[in-house]
C-alpha positions in Angstrom: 60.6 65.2 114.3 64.2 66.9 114.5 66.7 65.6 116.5 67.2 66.9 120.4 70.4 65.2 121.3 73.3 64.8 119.5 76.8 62.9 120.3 80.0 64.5 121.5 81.4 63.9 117.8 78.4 65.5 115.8 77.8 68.4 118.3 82.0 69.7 118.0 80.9 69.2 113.7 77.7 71.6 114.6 79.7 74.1 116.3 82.4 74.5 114.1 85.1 73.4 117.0 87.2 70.3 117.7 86.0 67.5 119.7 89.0 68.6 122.3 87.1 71.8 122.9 84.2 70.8 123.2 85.0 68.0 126.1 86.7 71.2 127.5 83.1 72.9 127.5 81.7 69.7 129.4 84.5 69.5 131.8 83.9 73.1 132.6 80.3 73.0 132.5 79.7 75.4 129.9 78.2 72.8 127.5 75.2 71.0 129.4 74.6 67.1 128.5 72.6 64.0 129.5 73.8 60.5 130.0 71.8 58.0 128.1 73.1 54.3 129.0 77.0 54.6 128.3 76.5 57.6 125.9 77.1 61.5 126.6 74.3 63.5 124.2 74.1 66.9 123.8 70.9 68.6 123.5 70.3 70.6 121.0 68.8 73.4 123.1 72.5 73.5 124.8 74.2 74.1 121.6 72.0 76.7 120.5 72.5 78.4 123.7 76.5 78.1 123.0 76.2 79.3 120.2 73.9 83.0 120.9 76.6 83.7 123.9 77.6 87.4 123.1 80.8 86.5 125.4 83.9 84.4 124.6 83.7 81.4 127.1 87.8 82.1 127.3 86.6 85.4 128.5 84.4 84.5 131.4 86.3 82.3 132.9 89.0 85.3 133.1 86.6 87.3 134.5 86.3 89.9 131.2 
């Protein structure tokens, strides 16, 4: 079986950004998560998601 959630750490690896931007993405709720116990995952589904946007996330939030 493959792996649906990931941690914070392994998700920024995945996308190919820094662990600062992707908190950012969570803040901002661009990035969608789940709380398991103390621990923020990532599902997988969210990254791929993230990753097919055709639009900046810098330029939505302008309004572009």
């Amino acid at each position: 079986m493959d792996r649906i959630l990931f941690p914070k750490k392994e998700a920024a690896v995945l996308l190919g950004i820094s662990l600062r931007t992707l908190e950012n993405l969570i803040a901002r709720g661009a990035l969608e998560t789940r709380c398991i116990g103390r621990r923020r995952l990532i599902p997988c589904a969210s990254l791929e998601k993230l990753a097919q946007r055709d639009v900046s996330v810098r330029g939505e939030r302008n309004g572009q």
